[in-house]
Z-matrix of the N, CA and C atoms (Angstrom, degrees):
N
C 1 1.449
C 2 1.523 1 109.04
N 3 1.250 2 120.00 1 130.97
C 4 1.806 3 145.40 2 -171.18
C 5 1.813 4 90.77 3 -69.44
N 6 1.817 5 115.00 4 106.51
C 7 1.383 6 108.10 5 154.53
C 8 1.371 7 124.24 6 -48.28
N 9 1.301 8 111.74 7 151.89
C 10 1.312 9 119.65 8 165.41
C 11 1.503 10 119.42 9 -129.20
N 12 1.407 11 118.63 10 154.46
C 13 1.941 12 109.88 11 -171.04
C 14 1.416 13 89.04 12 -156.69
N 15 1.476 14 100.92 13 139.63
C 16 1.385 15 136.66 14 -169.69
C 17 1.726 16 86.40 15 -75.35
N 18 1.228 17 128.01 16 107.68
C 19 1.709 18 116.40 17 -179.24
C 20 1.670 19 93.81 18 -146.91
N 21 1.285 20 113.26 19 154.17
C 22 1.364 21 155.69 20 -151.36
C 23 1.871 22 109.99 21 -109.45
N 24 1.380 23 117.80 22 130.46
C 25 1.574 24 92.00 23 179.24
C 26 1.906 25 77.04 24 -170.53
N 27 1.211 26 93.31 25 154.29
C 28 1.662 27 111.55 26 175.08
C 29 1.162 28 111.41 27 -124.99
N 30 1.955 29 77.59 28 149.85
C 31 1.896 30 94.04 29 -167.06
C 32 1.302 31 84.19 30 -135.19
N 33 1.515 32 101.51 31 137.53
C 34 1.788 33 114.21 32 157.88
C 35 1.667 34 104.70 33 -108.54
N 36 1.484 35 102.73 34 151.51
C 37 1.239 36 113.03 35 171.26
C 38 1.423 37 105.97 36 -99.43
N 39 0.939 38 145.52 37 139.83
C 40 1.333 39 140.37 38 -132.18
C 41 1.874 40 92.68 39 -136.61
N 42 1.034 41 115.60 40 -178.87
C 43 1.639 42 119.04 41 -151.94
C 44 1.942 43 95.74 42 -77.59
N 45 1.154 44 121.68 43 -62.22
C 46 1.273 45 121.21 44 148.97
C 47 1.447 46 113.89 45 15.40
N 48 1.436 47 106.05 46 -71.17
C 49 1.762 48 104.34 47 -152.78
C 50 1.573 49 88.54 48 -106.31
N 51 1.547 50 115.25 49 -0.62
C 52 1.522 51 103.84 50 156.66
C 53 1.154 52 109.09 51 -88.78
N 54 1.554 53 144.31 52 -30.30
C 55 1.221 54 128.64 53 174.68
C 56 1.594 55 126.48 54 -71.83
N 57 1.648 56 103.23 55 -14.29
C 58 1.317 57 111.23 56 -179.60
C 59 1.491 58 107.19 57 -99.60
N 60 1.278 59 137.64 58 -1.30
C 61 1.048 60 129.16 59 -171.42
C 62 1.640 61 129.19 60 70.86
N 63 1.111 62 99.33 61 52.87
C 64 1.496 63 97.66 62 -155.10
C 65 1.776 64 106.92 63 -131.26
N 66 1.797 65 94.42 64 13.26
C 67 1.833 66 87.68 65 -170.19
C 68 1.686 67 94.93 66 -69.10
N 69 1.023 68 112.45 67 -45.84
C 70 1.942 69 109.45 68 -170.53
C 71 1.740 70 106.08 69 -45.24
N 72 1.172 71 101.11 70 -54.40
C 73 1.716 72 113.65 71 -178.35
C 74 1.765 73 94.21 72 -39.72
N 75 1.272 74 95.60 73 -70.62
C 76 1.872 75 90.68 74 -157.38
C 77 1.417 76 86.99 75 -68.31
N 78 1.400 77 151.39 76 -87.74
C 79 0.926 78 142.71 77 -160.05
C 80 1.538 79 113.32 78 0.02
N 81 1.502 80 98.68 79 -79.67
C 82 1.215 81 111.58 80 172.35
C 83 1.812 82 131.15 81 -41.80
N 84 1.565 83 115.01 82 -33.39
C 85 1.330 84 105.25 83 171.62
C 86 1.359 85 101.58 84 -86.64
N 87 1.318 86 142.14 85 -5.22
C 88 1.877 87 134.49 86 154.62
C 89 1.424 88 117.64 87 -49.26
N 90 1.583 89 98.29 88 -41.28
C 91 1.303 90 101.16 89 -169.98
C 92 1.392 91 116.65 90 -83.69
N 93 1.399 92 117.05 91 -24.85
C 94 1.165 93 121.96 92 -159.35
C 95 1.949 94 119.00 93 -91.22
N 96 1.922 95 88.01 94 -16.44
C 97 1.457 96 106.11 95 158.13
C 98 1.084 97 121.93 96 -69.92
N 99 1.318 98 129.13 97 -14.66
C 100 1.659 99 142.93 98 178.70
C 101 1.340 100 109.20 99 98.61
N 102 1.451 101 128.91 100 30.56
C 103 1.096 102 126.46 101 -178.12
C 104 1.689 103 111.26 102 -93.67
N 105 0.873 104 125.87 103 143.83
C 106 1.712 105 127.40 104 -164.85
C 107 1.856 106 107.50 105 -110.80
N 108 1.569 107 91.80 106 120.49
C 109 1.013 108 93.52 107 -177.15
C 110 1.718 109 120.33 108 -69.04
N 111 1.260 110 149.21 109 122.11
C 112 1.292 111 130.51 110 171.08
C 113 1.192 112 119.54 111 -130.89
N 114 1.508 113 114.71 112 25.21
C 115 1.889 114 117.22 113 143.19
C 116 1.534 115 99.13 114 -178.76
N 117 1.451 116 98.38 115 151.15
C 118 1.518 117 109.82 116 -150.68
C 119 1.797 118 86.94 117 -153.23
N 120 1.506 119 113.33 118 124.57
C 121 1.518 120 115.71 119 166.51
C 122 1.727 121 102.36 120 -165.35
N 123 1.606 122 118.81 121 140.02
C 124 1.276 123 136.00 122 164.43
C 125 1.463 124 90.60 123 -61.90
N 126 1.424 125 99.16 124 145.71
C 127 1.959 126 111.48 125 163.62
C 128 1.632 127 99.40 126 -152.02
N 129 1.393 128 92.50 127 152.66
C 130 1.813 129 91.40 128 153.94
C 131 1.474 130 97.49 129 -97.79
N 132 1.067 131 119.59 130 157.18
C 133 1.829 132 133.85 131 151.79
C 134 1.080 133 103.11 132 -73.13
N 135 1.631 134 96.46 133 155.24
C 136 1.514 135 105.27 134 178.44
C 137 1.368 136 76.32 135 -122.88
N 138 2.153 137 96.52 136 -175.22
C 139 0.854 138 111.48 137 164.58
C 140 1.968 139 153.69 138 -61.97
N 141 1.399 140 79.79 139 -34.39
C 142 1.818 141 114.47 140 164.19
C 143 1.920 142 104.79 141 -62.74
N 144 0.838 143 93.29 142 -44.65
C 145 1.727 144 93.86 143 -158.02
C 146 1.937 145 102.08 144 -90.33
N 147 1.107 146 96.94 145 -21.53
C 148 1.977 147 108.54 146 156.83
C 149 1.587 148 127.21 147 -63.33
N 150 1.522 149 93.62 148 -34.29
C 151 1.695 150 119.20 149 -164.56
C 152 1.761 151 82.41 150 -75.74
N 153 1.456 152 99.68 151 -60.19
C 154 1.549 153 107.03 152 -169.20
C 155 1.128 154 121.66 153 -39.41
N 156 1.485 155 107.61 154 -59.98
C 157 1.512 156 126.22 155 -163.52
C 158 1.779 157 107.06 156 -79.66
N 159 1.321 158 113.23 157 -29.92
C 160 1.879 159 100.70 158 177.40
C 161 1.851 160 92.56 159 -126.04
N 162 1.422 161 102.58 160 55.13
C 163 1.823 162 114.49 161 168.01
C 164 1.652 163 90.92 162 -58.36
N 165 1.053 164 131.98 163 -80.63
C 166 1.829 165 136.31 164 165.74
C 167 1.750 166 105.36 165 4.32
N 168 1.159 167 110.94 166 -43.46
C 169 1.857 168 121.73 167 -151.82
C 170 1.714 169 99.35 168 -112.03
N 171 1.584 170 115.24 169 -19.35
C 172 1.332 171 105.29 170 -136.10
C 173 2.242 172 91.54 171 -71.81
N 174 1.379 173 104.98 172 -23.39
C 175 1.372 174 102.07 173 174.06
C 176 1.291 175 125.86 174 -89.27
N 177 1.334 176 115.13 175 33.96
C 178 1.506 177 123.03 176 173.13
C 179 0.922 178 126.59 177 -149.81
N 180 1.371 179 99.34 178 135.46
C 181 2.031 180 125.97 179 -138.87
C 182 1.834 181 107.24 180 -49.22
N 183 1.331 182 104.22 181 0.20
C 184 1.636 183 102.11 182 171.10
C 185 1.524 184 120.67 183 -104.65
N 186 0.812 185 104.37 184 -3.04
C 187 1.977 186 126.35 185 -176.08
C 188 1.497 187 109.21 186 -58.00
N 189 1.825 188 123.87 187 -39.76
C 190 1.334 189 114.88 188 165.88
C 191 1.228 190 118.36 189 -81.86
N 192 1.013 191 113.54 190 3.54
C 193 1.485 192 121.19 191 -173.64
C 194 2.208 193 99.85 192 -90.97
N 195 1.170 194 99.26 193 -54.59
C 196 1.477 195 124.28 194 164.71
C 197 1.578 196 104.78 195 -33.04
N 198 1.273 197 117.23 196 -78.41
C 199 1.602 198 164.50 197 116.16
C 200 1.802 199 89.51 198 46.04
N 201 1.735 200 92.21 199 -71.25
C 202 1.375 201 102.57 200 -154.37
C 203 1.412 202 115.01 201 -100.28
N 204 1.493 203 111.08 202 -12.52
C 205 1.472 204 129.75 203 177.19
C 206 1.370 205 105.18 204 -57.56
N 207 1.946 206 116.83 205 -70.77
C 208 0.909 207 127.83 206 158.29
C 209 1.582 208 155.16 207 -21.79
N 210 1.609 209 87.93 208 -33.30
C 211 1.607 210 103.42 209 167.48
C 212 1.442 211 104.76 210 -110.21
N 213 1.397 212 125.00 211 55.18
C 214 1.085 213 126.83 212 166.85
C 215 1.615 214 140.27 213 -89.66
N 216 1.543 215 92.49 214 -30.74
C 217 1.269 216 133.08 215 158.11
C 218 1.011 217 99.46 216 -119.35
N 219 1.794 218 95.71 217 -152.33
C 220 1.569 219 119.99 218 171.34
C 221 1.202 220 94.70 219 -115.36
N 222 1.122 221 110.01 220 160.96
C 223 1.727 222 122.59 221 177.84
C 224 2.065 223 102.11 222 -117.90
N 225 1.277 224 95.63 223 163.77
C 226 1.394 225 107.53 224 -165.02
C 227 1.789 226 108.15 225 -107.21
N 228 0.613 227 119.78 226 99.94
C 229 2.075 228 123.33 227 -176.00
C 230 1.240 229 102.25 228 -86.11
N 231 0.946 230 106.08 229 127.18
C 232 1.634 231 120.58 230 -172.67
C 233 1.618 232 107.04 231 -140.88
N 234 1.306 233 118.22 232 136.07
C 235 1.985 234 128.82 233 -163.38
C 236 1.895 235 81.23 234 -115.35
N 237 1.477 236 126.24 235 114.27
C 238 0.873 237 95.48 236 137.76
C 239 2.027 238 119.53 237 -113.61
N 240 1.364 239 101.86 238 -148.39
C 241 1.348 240 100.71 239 -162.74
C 242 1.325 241 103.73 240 -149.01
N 243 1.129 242 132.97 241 144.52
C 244 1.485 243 133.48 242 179.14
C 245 1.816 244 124.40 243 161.37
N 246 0.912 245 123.14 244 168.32
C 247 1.979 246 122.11 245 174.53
C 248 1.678 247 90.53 246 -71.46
N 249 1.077 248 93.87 247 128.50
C 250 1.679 249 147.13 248 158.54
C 251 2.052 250 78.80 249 56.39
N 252 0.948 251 116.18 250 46.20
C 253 1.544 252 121.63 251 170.71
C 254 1.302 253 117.41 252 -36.25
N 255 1.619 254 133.13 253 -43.01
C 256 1.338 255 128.45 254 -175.58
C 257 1.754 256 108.60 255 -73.35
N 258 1.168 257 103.19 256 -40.58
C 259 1.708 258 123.32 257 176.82
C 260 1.481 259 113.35 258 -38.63
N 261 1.653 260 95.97 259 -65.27
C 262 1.009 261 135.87 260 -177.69
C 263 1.812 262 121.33 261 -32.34
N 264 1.433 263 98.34 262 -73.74
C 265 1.723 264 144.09 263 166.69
C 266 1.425 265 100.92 264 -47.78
N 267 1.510 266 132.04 265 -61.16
C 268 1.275 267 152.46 266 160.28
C 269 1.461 268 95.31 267 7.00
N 270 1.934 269 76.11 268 -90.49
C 271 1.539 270 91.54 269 -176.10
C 272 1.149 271 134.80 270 -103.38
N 273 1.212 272 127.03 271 38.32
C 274 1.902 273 166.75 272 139.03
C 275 2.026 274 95.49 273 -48.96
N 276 1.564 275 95.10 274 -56.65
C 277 1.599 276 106.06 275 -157.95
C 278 1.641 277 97.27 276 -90.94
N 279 1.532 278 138.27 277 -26.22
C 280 1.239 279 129.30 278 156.37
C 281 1.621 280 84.25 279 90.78
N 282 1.667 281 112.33 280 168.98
C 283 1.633 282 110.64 281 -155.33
C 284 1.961 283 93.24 282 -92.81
N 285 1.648 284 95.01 283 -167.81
C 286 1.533 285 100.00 284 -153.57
C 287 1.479 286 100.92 285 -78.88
N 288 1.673 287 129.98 286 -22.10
C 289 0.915 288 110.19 287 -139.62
C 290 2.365 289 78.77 288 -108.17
N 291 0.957 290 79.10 289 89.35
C 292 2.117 291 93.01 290 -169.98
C 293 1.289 292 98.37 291 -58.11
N 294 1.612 293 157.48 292 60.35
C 295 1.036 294 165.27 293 119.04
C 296 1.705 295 118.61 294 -93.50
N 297 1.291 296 89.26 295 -28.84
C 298 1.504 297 105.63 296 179.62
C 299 1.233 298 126.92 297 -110.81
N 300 1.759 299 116.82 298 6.35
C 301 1.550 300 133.58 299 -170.31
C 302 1.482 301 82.11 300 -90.57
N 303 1.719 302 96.15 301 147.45
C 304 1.495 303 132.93 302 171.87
C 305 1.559 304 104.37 303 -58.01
N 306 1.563 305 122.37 304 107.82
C 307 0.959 306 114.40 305 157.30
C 308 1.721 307 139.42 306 -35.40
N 309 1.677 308 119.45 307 120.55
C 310 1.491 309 104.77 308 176.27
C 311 1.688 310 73.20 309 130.96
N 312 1.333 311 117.99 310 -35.34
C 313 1.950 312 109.71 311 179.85
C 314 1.586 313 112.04 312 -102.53
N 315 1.028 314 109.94 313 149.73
C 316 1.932 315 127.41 314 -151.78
C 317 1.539 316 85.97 315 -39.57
N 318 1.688 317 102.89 316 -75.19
C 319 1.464 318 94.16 317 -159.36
C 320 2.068 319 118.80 318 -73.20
N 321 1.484 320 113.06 319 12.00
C 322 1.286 321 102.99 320 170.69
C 323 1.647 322 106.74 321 -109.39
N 324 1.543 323 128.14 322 10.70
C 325 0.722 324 135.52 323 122.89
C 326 1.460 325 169.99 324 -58.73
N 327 1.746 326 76.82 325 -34.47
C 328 2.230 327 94.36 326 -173.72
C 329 1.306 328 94.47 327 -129.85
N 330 1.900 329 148.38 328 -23.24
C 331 1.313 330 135.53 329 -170.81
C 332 1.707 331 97.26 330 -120.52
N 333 1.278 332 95.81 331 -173.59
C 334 1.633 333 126.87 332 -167.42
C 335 1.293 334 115.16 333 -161.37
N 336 1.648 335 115.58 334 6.26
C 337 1.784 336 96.86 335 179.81
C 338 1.743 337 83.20 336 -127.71
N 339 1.046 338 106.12 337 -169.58
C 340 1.510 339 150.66 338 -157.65
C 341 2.117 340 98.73 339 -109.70
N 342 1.299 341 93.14 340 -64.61
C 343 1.407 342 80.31 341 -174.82
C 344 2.007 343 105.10 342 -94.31
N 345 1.188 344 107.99 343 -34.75
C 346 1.610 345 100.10 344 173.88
C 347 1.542 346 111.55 345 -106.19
N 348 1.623 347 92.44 346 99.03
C 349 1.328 348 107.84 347 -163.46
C 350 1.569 349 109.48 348 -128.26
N 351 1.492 350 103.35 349 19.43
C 352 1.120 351 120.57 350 161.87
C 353 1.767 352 108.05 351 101.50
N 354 1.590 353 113.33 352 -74.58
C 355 1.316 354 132.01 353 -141.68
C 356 1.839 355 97.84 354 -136.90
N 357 1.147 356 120.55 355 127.96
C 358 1.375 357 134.60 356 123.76
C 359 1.606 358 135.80 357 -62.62
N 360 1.493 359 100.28 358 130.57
C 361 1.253 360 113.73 359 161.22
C 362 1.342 361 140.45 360 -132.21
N 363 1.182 362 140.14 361 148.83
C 364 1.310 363 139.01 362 -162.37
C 365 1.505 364 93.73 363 -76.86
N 366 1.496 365 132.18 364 128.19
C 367 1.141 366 143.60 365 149.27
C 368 1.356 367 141.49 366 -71.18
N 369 1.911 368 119.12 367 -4.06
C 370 0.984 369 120.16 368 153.59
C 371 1.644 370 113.62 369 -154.68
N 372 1.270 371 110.35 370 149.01
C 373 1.386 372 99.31 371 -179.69
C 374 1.603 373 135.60 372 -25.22
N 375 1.985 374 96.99 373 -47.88
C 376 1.121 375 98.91 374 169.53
C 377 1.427 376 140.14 375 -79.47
N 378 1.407 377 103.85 376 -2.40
C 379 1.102 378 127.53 377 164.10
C 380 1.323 379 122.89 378 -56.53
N 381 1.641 380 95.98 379 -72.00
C 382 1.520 381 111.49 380 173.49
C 383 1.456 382 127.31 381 -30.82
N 384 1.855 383 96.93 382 -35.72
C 385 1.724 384 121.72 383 -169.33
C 386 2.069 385 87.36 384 -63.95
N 387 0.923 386 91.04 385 -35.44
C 388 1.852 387 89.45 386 -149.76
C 389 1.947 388 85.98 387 -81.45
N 390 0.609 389 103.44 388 -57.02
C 391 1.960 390 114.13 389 -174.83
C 392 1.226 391 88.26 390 -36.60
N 393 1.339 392 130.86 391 -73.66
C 394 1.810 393 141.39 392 -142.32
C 395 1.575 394 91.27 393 -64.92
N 396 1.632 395 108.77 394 -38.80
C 397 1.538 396 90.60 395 -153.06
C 398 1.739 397 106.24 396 -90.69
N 399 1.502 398 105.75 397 -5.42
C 400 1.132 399 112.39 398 176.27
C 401 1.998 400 121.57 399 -96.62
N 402 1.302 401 94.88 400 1.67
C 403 1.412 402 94.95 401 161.17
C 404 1.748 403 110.39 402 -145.00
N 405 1.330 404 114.79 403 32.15
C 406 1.447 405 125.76 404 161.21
C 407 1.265 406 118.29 405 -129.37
N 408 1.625 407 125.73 406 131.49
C 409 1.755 408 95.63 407 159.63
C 410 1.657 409 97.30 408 -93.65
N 411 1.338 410 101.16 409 170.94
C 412 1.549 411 121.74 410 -173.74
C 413 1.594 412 87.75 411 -34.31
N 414 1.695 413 111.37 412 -78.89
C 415 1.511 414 106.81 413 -131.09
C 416 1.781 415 92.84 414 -74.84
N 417 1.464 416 133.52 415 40.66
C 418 1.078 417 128.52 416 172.40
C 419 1.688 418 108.15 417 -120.07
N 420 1.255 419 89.18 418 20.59
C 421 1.882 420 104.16 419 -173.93
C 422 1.563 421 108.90 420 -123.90
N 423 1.093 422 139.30 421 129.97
C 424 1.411 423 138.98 422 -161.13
C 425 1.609 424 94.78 423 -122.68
N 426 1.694 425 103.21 424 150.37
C 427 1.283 426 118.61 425 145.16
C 428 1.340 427 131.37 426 -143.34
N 429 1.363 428 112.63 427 124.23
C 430 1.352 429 123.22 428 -139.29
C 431 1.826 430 86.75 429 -136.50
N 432 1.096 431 127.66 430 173.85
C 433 1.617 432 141.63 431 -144.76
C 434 2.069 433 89.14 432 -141.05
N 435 1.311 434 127.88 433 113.66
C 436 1.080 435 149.62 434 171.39
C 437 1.628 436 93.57 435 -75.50
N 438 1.362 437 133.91 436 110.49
C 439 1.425 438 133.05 437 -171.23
C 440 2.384 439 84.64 438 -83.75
N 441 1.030 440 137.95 439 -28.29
C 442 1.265 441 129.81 440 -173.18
C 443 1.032 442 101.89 441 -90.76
N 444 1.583 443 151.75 442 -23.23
C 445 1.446 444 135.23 443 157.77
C 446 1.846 445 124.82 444 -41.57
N 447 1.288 446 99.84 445 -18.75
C 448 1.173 447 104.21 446 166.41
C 449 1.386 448 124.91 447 -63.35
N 450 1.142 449 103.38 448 -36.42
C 451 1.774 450 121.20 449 -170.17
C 452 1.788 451 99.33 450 -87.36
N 453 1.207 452 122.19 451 -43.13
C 454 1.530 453 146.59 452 -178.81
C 455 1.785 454 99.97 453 -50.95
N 456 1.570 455 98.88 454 -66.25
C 457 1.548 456 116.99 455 -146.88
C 458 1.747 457 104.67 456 -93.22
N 459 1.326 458 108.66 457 150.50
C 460 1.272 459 90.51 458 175.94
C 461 1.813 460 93.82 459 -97.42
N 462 1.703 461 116.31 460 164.51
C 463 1.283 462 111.21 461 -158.70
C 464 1.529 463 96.35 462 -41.67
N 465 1.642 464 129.43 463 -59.32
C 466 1.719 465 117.45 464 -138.58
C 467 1.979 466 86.77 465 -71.47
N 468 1.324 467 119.33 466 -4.12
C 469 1.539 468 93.95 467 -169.13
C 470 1.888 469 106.75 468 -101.92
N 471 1.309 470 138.79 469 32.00
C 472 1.182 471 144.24 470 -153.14
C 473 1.474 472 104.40 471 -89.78
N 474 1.338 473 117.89 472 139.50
C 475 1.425 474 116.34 473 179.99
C 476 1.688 475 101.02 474 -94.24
């Protein structure tokens, strides 16, 4: 039998699906997968916290481009929560290059580019650990008891 773990991972909606109007849309297919929201805030990016978050990118010649896309708006940070949640979200959000994502997932549904592809996601648990804590503080993260996970989960799988 396939483990399962109640795990945590952040997604920003990125300026894209603020200019298109589209935070309710995705919101809504997070939620509607059973994923639990437990912190949700508009931000602009700065510069520091860009450097941070694409350190991987920050030496390649497309990074101000990245850089500047990003701070176009504000982007939306969102914690959700759920069994095997990063996995999950993965492929909820469909791959990077959103012209070529499997229809039925956000970006093979709602985008067409590579860099405005709507939505970020944390790609590994430990990842996720480092993402959440770098655009949440603790007491901006809730945990609250889903009264329908009961019905959902079997007891050992409960969020």
């Amino acid at each position: 039998m396939e483990s399962r773990h109640v795990e945590r991972s952040l997604v920003l909606l990125k300026p894209d699906a603020v200019q298109r109007g589209l935070l309710g849309t995705i919101i809504s297919r997070l939620e509607n997968k059973g994923l639990k929201l437990v912190g949700i805030k508009m931000m602009q990016l700065e510069d520091d916290i860009l450097a941070s978050h694409y350190s991987h990118l920050a030496d390649k010649p497309f990074f101000p481009e990245i850089s500047s896309f990003m701070q176009l708006t504000p982007v939306v940070a969102i914690c959700v929560e759920g069994l095997d949640c990063v996995d999950t979200l993965r492929r909820i959000c469909g791959i990077t290059l959103a012209r070529e994502a499997d229809p039925g997932t956000i970006r093979g549904d709602l985008a067409m580019s590579i860099q405005a592809n709507l939505i970020h996601a944390s790609d590994s648990v430990e990842t996720a650990e480092q993402e959440i804590d770098r655009f949440f503080k603790k007491e901006e993260l809730f945990d609250y008891r889903l009264v329908l996970n009961e019905y959902v989960y079997s007891r050992s799988e409960r969020a």
